[in-house]
LUMDRENVO-187817 format. One line per field, with one value per atom (N, C-alpha, C, CB): x, y, z; residue in three letters; residue number from 1; atom name. Coordinates in nm, 3 decimals. Atoms other than C-alpha are relative to their C-alpha. Last residue first. Glycine has a CB too. Example, Ala and Ser with C-alpha at 12.3 -4.5 7.8 and 13.67 -1.06 7.14 Angstrom:
X <- (-0.082,1.367,-0.077,0.041,0.089,1.230,0.090,-0.099)
Y <- (-0.119,-0.106,0.109,0.046,-0.119,-0.450,0.120,0.003)
Z <- (-0.006,0.714,0.073,-0.142,0.000,0.780,0.000,0.125)
resn <- (SER,SER,SER,SER,ALA,ALA,ALA,ALA)
resi <- (2,2,2,2,1,1,1,1)
name <- (N,CA,C,CB,N,CA,C,CB)
This chain:
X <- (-0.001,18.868,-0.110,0.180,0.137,18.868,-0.044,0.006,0.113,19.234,-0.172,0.080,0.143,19.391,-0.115,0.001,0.037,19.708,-0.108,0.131,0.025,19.735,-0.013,0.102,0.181,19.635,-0.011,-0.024,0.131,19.925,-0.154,-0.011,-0.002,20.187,-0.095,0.111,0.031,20.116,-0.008,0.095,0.141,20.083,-0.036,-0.037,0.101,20.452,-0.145,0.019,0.148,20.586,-0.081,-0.137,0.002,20.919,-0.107,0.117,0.047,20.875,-0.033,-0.109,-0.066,21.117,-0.094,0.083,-0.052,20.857,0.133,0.063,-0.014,20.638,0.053,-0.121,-0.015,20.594,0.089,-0.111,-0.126,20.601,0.066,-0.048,-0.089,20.317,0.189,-0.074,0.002,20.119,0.137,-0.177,-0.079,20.153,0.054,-0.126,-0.144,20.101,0.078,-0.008,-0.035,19.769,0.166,-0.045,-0.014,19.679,0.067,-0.121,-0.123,19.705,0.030,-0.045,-0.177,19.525,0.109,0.021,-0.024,19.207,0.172,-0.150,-0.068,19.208,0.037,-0.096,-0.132,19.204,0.031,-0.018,-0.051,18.865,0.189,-0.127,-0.044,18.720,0.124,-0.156,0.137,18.784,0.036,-0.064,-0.002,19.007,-0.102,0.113,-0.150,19.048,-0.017,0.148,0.023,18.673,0.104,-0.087,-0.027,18.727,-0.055,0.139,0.066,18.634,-0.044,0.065,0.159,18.846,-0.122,-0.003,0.005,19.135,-0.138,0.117,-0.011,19.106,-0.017,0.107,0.133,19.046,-0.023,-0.079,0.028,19.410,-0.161,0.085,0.005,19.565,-0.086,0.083,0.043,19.421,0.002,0.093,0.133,19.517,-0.074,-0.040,0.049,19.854,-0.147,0.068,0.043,19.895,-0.023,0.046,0.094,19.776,0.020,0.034,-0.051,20.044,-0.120,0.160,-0.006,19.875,0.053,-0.179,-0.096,19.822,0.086,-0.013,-0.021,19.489,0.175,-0.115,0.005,19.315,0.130,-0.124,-0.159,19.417,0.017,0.030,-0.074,19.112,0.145,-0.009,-0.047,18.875,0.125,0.050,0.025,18.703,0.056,-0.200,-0.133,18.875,-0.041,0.054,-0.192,18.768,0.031,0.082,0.001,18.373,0.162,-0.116,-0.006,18.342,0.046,-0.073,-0.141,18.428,-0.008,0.032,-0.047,18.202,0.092,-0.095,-0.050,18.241,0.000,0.144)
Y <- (-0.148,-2.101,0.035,0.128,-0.019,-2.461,0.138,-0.107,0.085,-2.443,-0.015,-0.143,-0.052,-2.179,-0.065,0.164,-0.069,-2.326,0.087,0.105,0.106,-2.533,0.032,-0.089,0.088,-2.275,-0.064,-0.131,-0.122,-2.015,-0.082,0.139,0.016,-2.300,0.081,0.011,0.108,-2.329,-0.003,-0.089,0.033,-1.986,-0.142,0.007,-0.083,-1.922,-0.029,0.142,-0.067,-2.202,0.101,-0.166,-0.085,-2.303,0.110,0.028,-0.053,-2.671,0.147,-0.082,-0.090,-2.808,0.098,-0.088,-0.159,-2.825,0.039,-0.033,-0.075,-3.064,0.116,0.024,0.096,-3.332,0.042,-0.034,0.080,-3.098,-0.094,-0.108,-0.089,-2.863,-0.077,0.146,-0.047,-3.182,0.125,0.079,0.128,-3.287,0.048,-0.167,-0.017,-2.898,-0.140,0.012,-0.149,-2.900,0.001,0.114,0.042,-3.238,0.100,-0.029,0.124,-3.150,-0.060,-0.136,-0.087,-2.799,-0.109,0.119,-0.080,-3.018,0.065,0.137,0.102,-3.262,0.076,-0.140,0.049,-3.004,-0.086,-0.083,-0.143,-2.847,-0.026,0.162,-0.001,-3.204,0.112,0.064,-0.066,-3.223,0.017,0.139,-0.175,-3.417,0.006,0.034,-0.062,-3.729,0.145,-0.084,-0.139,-3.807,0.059,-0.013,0.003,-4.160,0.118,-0.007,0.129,-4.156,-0.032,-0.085,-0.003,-3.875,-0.065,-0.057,-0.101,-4.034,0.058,0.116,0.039,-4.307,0.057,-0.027,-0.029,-4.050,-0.119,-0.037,-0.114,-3.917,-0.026,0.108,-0.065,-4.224,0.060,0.068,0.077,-4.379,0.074,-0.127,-0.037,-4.080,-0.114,0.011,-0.085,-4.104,0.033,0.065,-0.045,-4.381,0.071,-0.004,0.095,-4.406,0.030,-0.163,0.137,-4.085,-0.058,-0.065,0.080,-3.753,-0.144,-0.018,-0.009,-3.555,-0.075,0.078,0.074,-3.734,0.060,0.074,0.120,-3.639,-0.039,-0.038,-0.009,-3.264,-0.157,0.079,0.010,-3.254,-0.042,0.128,-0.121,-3.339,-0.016,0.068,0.045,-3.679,0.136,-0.032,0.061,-3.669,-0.067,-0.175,0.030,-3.422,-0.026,-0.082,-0.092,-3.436,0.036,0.160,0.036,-3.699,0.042,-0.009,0.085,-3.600,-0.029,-0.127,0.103,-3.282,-0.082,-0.079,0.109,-2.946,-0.128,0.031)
Z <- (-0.100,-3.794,-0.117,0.025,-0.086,-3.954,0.083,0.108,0.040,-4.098,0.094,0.003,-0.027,-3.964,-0.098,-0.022,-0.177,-3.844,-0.006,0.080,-0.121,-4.152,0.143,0.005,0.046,-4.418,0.107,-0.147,-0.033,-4.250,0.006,-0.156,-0.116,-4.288,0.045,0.048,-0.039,-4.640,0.173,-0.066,0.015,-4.717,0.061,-0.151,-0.078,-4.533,-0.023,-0.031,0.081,-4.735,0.129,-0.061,-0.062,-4.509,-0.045,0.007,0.098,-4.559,0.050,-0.053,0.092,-4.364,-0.093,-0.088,-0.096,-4.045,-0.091,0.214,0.143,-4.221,0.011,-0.073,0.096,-3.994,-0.086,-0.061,-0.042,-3.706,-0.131,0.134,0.019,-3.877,0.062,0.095,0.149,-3.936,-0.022,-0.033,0.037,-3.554,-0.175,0.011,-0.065,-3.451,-0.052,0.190,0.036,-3.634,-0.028,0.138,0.136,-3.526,-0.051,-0.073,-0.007,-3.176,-0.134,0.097,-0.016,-3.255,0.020,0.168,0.121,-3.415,0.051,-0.025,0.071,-3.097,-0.140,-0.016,-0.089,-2.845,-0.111,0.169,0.040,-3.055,0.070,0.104,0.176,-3.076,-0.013,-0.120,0.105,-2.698,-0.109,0.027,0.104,-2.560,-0.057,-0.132,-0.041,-2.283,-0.052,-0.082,-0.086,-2.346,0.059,0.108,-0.133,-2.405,0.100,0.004,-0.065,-2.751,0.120,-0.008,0.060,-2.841,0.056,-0.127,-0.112,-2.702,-0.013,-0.008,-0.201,-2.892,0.117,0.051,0.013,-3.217,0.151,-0.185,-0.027,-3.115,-0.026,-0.081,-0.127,-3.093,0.014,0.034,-0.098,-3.419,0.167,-0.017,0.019,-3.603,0.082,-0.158,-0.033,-3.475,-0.018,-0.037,-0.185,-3.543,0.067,0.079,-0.039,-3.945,0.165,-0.062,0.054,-4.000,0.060,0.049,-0.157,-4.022,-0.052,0.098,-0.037,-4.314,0.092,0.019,0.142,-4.505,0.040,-0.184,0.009,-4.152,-0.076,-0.055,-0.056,-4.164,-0.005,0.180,0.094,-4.451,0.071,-0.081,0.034,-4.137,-0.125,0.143,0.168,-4.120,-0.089,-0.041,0.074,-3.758,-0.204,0.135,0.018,-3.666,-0.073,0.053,0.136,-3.802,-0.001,0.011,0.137,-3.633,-0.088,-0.041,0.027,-3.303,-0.114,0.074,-0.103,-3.319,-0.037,0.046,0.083,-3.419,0.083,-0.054)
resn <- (UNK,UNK,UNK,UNK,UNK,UNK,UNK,UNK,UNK,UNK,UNK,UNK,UNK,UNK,UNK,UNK,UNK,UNK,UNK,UNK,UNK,UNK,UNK,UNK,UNK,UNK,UNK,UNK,UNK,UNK,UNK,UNK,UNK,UNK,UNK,UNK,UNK,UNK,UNK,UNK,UNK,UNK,UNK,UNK,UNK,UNK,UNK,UNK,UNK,UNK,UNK,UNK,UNK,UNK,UNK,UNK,UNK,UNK,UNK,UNK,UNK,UNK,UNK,UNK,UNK,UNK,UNK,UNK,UNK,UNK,UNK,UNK,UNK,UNK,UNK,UNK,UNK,UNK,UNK,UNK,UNK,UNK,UNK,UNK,UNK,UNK,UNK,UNK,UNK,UNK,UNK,UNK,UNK,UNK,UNK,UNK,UNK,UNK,UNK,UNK,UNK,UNK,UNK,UNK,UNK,UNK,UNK,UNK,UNK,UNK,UNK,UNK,UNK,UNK,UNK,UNK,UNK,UNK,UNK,UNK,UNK,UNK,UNK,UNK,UNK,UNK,UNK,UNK,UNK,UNK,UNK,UNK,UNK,UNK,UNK,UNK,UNK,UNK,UNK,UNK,UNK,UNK,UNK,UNK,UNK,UNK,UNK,UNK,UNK,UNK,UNK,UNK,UNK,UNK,UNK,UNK,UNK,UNK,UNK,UNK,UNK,UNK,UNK,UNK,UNK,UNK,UNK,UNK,UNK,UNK,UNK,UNK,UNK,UNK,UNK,UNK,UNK,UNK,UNK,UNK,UNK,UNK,UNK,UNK,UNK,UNK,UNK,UNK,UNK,UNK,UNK,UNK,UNK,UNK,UNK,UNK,UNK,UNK,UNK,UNK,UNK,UNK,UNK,UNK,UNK,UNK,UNK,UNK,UNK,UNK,UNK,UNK,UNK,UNK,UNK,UNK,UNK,UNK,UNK,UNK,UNK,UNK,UNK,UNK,UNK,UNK,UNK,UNK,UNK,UNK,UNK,UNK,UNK,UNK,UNK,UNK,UNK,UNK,UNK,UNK,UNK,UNK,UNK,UNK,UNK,UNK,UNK,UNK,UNK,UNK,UNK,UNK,UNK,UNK,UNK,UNK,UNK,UNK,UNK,UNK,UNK,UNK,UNK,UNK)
resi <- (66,66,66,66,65,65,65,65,64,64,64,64,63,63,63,63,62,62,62,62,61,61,61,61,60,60,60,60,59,59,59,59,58,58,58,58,57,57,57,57,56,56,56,56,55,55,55,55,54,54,54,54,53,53,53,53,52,52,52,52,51,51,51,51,50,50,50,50,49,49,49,49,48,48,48,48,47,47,47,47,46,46,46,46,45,45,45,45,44,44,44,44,43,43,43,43,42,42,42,42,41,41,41,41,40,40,40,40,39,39,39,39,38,38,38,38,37,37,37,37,36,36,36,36,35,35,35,35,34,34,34,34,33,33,33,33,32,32,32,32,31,31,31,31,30,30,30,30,29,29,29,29,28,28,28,28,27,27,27,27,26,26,26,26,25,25,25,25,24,24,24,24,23,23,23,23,22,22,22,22,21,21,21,21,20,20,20,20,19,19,19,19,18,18,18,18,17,17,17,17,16,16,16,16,15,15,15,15,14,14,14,14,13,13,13,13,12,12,12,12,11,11,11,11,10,10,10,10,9,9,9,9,8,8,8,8,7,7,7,7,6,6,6,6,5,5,5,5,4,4,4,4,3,3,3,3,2,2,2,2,1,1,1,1)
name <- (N,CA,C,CB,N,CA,C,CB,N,CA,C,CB,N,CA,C,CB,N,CA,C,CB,N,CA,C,CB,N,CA,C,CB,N,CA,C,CB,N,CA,C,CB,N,CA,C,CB,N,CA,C,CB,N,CA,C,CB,N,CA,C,CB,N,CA,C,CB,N,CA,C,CB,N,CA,C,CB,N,CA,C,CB,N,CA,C,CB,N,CA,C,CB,N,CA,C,CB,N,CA,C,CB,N,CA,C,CB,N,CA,C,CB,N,CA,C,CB,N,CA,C,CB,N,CA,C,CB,N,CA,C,CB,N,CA,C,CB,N,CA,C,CB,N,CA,C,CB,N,CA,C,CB,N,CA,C,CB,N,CA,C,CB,N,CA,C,CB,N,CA,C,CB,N,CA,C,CB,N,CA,C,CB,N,CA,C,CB,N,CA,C,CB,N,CA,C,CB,N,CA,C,CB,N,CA,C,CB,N,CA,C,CB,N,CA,C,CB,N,CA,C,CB,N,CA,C,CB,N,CA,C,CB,N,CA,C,CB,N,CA,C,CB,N,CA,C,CB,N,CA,C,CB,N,CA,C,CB,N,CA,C,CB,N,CA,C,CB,N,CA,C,CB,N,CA,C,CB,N,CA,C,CB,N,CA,C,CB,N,CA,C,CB,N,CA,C,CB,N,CA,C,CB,N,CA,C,CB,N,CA,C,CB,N,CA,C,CB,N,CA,C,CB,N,CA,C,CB)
């Protein structure tokens, strides 16, 4: 997967605007790899959304792209 394809990923449309900036900055740089930047999103999304105690839901977002 490359960088593009990250951050044009469905987790995109979860994420606040700075974070998605950060994280494609980094990107960019060569700080993280696509595959570093997918699980940091992951975990941001699952933080966001950490009342929501939807087992399916939380299942989709930690195996999204697998």
């Amino acid at each position: 997967m490359n960088k593009d394809n990250v951050m044009r990923s469905g987790l995109r449309s979860l994420l606040e605007v700075r974070n998605i900036i950060f994280l494609k900055k980094k990107l960019e740089m060569g700080e993280i790899t696509p595959d570093q930047c997918k699980e940091v999103m992951k975990r941001l999304i699952l933080k966001k959304y950490e009342r929501i105690k939807n087992r399916s839901f939380r299942a989709s977002i930690l195996g999204f792209g697998r």
